[in-house]
TIKOLGU-828282 format. One record per residue (C-alpha): residue in three letters; x, y, z. Coordinates in nm, 2 decimals. Example, Ala and Ser with C-alpha at 12.3 -4.5 7.8 and 13.67 -1.06 7.14 Angstrom:
<drenlums>
ALA_1.23_-0.45_0.78
SER_1.37_-0.11_0.71
</drenlums>
This chain:
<drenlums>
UNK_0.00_0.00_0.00
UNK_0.28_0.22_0.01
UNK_0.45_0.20_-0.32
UNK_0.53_0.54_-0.44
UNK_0.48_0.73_-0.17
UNK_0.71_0.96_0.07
UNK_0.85_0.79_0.35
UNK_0.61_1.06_0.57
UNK_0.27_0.91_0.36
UNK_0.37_0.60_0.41
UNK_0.39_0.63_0.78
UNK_0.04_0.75_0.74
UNK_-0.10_0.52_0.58
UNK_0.03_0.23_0.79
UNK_-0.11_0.41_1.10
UNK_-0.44_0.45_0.94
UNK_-0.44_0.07_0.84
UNK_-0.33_-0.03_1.20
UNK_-0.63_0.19_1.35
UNK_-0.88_0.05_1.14
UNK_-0.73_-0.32_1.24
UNK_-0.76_-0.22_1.63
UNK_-1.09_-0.04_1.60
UNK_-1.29_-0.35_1.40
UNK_-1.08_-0.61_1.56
UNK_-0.97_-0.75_1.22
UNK_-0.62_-0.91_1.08
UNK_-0.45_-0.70_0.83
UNK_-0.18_-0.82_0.64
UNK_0.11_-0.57_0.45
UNK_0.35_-0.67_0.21
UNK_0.60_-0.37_0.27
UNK_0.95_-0.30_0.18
UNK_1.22_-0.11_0.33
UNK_0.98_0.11_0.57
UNK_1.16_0.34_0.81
UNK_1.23_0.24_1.16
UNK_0.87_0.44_1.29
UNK_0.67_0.25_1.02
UNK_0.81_-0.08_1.12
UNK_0.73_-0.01_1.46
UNK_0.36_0.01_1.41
UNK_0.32_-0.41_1.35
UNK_0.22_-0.63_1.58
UNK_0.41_-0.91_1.40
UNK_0.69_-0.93_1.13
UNK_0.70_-1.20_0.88
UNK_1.04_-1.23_0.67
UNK_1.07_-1.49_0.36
UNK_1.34_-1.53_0.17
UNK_1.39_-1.59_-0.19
UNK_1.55_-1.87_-0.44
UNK_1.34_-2.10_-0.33
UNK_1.12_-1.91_-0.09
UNK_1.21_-2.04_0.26
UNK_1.08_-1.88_0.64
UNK_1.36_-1.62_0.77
UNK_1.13_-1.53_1.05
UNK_0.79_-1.54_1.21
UNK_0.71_-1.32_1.52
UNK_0.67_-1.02_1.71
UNK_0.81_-0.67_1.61
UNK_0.92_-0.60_1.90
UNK_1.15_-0.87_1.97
UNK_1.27_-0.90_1.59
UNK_1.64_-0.71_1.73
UNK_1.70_-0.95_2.02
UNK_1.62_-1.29_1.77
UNK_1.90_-1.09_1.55
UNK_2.13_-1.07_1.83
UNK_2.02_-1.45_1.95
UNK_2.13_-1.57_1.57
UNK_2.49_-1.38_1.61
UNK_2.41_-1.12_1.35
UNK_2.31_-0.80_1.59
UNK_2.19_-0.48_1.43
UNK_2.42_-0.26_1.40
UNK_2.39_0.11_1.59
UNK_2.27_0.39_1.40
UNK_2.13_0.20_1.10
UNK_1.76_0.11_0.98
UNK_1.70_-0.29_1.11
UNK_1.47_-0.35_0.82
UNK_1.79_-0.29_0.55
UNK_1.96_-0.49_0.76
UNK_1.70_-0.73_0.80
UNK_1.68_-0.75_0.44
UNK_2.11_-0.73_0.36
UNK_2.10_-1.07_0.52
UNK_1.83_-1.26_0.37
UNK_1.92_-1.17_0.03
UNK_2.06_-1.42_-0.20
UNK_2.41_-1.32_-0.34
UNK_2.37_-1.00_-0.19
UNK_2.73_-0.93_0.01
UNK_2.60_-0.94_0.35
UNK_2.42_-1.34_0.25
UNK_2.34_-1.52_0.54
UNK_2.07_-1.67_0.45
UNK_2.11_-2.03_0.52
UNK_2.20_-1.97_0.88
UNK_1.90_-1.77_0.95
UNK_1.74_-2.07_0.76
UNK_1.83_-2.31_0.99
UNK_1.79_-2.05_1.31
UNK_1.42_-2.04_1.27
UNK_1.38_-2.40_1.14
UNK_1.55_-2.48_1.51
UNK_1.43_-2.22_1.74
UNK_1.11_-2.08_1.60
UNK_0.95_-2.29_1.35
UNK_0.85_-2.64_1.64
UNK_0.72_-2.37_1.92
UNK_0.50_-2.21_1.59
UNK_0.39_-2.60_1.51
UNK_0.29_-2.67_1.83
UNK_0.07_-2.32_1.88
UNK_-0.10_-2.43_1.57
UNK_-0.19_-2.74_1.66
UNK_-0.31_-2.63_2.00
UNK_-0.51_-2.39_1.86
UNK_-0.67_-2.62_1.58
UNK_-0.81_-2.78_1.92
UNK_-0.99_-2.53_2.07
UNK_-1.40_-2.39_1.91
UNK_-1.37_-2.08_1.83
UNK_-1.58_-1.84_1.79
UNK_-1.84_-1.85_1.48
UNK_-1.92_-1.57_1.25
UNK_-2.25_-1.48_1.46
UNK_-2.04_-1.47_1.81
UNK_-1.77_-1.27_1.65
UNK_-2.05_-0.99_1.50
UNK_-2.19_-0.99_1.87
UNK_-1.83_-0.95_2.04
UNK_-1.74_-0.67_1.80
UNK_-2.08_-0.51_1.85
UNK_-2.02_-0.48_2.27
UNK_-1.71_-0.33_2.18
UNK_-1.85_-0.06_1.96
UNK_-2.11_-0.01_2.24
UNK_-1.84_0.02_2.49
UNK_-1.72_0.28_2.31
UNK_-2.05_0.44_2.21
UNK_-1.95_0.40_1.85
UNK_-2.15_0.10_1.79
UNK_-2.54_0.06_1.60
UNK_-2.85_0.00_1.85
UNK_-2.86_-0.37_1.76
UNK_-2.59_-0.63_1.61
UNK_-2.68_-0.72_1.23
UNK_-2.66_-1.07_1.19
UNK_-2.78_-1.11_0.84
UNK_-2.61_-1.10_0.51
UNK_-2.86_-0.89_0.39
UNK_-2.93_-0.52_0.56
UNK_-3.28_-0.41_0.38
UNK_-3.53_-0.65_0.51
UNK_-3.70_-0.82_0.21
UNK_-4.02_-0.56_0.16
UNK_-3.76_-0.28_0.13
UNK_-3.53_-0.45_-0.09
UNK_-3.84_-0.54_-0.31
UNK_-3.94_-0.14_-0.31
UNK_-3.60_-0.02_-0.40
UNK_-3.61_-0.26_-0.67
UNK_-3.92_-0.20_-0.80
UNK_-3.79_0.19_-0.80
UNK_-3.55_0.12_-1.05
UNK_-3.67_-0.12_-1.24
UNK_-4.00_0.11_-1.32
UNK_-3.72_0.41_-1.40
UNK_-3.48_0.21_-1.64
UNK_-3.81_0.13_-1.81
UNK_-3.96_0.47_-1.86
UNK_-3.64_0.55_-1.98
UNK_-3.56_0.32_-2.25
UNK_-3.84_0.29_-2.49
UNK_-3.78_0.00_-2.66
UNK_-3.89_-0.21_-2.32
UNK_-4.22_-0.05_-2.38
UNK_-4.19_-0.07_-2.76
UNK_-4.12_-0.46_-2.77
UNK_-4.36_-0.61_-2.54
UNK_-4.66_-0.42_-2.59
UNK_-4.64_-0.26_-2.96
UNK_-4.46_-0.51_-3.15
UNK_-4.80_-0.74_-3.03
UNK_-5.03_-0.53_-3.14
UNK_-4.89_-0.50_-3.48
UNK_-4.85_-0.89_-3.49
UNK_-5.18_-0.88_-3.37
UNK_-5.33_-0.69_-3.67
UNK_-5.13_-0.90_-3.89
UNK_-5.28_-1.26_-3.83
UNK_-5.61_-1.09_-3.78
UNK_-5.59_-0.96_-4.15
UNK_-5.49_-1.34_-4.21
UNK_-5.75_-1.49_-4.05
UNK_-6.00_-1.22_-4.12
UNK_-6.41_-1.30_-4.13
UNK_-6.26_-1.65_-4.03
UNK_-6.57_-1.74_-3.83
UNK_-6.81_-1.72_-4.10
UNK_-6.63_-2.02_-4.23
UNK_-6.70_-2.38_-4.15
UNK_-6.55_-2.53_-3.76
UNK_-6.30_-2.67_-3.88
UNK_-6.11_-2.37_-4.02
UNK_-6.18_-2.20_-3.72
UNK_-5.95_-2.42_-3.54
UNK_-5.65_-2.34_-3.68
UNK_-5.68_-1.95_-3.56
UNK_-5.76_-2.08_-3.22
UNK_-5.43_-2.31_-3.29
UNK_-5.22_-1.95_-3.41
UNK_-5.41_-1.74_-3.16
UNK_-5.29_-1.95_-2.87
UNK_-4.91_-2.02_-3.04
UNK_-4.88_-1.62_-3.09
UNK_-4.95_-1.53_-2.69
UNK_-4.73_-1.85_-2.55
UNK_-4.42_-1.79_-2.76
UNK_-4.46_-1.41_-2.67
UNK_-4.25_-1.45_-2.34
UNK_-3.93_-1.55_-2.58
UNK_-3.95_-1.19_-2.70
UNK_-3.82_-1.10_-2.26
UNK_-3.52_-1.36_-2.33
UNK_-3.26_-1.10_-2.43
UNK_-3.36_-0.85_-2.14
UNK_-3.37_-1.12_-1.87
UNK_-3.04_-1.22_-1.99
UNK_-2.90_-0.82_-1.98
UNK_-3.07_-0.78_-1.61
UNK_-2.90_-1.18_-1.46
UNK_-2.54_-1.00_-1.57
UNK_-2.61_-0.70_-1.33
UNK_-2.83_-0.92_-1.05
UNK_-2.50_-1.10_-1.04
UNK_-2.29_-0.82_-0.95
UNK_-2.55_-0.70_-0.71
UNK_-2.57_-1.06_-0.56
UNK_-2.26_-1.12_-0.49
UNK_-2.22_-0.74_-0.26
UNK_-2.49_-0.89_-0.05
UNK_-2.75_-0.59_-0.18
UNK_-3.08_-0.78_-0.21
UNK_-3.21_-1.14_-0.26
UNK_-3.28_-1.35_-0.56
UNK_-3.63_-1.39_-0.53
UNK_-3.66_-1.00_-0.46
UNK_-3.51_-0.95_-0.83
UNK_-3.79_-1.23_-0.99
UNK_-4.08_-1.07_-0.79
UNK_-3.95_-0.73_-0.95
UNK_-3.93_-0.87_-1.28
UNK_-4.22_-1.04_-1.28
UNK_-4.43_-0.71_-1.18
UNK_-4.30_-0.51_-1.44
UNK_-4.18_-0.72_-1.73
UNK_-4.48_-1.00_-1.72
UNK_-4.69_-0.69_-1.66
UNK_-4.59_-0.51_-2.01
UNK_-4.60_-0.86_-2.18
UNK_-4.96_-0.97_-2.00
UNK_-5.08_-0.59_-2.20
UNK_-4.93_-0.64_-2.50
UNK_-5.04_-1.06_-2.51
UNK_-5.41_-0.95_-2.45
UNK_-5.42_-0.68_-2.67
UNK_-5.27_-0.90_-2.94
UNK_-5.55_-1.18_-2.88
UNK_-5.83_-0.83_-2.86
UNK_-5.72_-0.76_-3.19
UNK_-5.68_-1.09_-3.38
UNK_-6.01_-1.17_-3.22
UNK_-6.20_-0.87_-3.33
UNK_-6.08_-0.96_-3.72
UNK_-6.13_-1.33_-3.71
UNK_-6.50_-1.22_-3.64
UNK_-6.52_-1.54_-3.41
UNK_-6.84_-1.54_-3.16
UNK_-6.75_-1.30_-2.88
UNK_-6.90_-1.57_-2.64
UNK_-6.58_-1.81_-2.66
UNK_-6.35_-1.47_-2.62
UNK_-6.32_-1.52_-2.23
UNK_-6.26_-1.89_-2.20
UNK_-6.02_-1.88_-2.48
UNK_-5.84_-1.55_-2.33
UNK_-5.82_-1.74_-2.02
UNK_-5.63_-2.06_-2.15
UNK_-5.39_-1.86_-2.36
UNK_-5.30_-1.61_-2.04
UNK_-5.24_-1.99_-1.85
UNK_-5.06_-2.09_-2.12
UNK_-4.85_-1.77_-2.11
UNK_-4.72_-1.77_-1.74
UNK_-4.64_-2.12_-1.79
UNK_-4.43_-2.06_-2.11
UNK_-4.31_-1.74_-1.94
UNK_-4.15_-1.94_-1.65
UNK_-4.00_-2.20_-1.89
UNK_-3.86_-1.89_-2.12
UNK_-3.70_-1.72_-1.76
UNK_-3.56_-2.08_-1.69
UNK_-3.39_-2.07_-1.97
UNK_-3.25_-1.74_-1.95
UNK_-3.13_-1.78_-1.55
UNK_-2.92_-2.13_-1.66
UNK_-2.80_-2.06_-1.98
UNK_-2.45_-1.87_-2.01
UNK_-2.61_-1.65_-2.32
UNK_-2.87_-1.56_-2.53
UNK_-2.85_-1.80_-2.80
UNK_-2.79_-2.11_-2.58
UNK_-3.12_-2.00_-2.44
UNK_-3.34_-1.94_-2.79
UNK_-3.10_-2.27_-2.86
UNK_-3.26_-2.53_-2.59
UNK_-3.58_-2.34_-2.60
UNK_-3.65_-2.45_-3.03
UNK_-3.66_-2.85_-2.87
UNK_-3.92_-2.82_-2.62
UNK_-4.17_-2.56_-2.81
UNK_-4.11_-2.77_-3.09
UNK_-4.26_-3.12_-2.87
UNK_-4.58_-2.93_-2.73
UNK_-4.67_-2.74_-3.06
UNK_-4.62_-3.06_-3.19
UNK_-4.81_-3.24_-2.95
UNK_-5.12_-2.98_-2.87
UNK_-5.36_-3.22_-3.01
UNK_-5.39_-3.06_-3.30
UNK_-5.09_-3.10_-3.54
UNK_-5.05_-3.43_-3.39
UNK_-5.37_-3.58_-3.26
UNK_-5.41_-3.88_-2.96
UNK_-5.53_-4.07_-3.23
UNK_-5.25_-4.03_-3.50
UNK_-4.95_-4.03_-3.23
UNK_-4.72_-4.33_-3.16
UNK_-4.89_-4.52_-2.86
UNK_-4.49_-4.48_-2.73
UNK_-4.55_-4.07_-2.74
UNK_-4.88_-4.04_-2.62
UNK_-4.78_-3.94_-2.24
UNK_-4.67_-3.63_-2.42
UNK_-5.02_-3.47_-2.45
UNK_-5.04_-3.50_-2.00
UNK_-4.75_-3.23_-1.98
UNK_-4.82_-3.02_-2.29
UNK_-4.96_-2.71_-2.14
UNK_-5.13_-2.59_-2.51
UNK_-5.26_-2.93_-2.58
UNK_-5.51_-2.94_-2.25
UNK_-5.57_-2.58_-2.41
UNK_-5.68_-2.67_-2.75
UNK_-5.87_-2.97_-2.63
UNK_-6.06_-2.79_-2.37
UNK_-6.17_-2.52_-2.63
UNK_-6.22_-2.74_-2.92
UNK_-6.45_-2.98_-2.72
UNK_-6.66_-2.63_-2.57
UNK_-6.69_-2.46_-2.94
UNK_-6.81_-2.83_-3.07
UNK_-7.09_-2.88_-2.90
UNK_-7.25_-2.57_-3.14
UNK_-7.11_-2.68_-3.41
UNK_-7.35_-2.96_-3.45
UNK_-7.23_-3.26_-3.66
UNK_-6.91_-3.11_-3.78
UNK_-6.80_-3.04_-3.39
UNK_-6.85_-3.42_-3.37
UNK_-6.70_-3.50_-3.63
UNK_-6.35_-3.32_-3.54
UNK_-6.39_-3.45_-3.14
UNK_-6.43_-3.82_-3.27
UNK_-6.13_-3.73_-3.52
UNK_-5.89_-3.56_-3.30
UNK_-5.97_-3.81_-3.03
UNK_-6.04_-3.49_-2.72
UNK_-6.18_-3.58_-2.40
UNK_-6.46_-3.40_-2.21
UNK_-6.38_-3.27_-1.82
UNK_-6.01_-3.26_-1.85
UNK_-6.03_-2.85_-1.74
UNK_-5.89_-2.92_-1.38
UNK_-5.64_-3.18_-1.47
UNK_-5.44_-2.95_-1.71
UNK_-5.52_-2.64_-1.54
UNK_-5.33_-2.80_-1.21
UNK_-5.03_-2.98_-1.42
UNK_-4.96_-2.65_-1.60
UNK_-4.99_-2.48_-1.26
UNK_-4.75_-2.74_-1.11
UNK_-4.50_-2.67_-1.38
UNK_-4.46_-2.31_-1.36
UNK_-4.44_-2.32_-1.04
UNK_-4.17_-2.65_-1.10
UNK_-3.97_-2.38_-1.39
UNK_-3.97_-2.08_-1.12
UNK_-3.81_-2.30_-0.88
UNK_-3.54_-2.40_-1.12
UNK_-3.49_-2.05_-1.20
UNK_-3.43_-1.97_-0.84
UNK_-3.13_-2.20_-0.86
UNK_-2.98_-2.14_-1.17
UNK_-2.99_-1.80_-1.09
UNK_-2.83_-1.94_-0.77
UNK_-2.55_-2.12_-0.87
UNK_-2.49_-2.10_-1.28
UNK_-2.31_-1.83_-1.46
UNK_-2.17_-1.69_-1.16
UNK_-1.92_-1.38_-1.18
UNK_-1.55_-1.41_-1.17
UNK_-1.43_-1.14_-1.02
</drenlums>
């Protein structure tokens, strides 16, 4: 710490080191070369190592550093600087070398006493972190220096604060970079109009062309959440940081993003389904059942997407592993692939796949005016009346299965070097 500066700096900086070691009771260590005679005297303890190999010179107190010297038979000389002459004969080649007797001095007088302190001491309990905090904290009492009550958690803010504070800035960064409003809520009402002009006046046409915009209309809201990859990714990198200075908790970071980034993708996900409704000219009386399975659908294709993004060490890792598993439940929703058509092997597929209890639920409800042609597609597809509660608790069970993962990944993966 004192490198380049006056011998007069240096002696202040060592003093302010060795009252902030005394005040918080804590072991600092100085590598230090050279100081003058006052410096030196402010340690406790002098360790001296020698070079070519590196090899113990000495290990003690400061104070009694001269009188091991003179012990040795190589006394300090009067009027001169003991740490140059400390140094002058541990040096090797230097002309005042004397390092293998000092070698052997402290490998026969100091180094068994040190051996047997530390194995005494590897005996005894000491103190743990919490009885240190308290012992400090009566000393800063003592002194009237001290806090009203000893902090014993890593964290300082209890967990509503740290959930405020978060919630502060996350809501600022946002107003202040449009594109997180842009991409979540405008980019799905543009989509929106889009497929509605595709599908437009679609239910004046026969049922079964109506089910492939309930198909789109649910595949457009669930794959929305991919769209928050790239920012959750952005927003891990600086939790990380945060994290690992103790400033707040992980699941104080996914509450905050959950309240403001689902919240911007929840708007822009029902005003895409408002909008691609309105166009399809579907009966308005299936709006609210179908609106209800796609905003399920959504928080559980949501958690998968933030899964993703906590475990995977970038961006296109996570779009990456995430092209697999949309592929299987798209797939596997009942309608591309029906019960009836799928391998008898593949069929458990359709009791996890979060848009196939969707479909079939919806499908089976908008049959039953459809007359012969809604029985028709229910005997073809091969859907099953009175499985709402079944899917609605496995696709609850597996959001709630994806948030815990996230909570670990974001944990213990892709942690900081620093």
């Amino acid at each position: 710490p004192t490198s380049g500066l006056s011998a007069t700096d240096a002696e202040l900086c060592v003093k302010a080191l060795r009252i902030m070691a005394k005040k918080f009771n804590v072991l600092t260590m100085v590598v230090i070369h050279q100081p003058r005679i006052e410096v030196a005297n402010l340690f406790d303890r002098l360790v001296l190592l020698t070079a070519n190999p590196g090899r113990m010179i000495y290990n003690g107190k400061m104070s009694e550093t001269m009188a091991y010297w003179i012990s040795v038979g190589y006394p300090v000389p009067q009027f001169c600087n003991p740490t140059d002459v400390y140094l002058d004969y541990i040096t090797p080649g230097g002309q005042l070398d004397h390092v293998d007797e000092f070698v052997a001095a402290y490998s026969q007088r100091l180094e068994p006493g040190i051996r047997d302190h530390v194995d005494a001491r590897l005996q005894e309990t000491g103190m743990s972190a919490a009885d240190m905090i308290a012992s400090h904290h009566r000393l800063q009492e003592i002194a009237h220096m001290g806090p009203a009550a000893a902090r014993l958690k890593a964290l300082a803010s209890p967990f509503h604060r740290q959930v405020s504070i978060l919630l502060h800035r996350k809501k600022t960064l946002t107003m202040r970079n449009k594109q997180a409003i842009i991409m979540p809520i405008v980019v799905p009402v543009l989509v929106g109009f889009l497929l509605g002009v595709m599908f437009m006046d679609i239910g004046s046409k026969p049922f079964q062309q109506r089910l492939s915009f309930v198909f789109m209309l649910l595949t457009r809201i669930c794959m929305g959440g991919m769209q928050l990859m790239p920012q959750l990714i952005d927003d891990r990198t600086i939790m990380k940081y945060d994290i690992s200075e103790r400033l707040y908790s992980i699941p104080a970071f996914i509450i905050v993003g959950v309240t403001v980034d689902i919240s911007l993708s929840l708007i822009g996900a029902i005003l895409n389904a408002l909008i691609m409704y309105w166009l399809s000219g579907m009966d308005w009386k299936y709006f609210g059942m179908i609106l209800m399975w796609a905003l399920i659908n959504f928080f559980v294709f949501d958690s998968f997407f933030s899964m993703l993004a906590a475990g995977s060490p970038s961006l296109q890792t996570a779009q990456v592993a995430a092209i697999p598993f949309n592929s299987i439940f798209m797939m596997f929703s009942g309608f591309m692939i029906s019960k009836k058509s799928a391998p008898s092997y593949l069929t458990w597929i359709f009791e996890i796949s979060p848009i196939g209890y969707a479909i079939q639920s919806i499908f089976c409800t908008m049959a039953k005016d459809a007359g012969e042609d809604g029985a028709l597609v229910i005997q073809l597809y091969g859907f099953e009346e009175d499985q709402e509660m079944k899917g609605i608790i496995i696709m609850l069970v597996m959001a709630l299965v994806f948030r815990a993962m996230q909570v670990l990944f974001l944990q213990y993966k892709n942690n900081i070097q620093k």
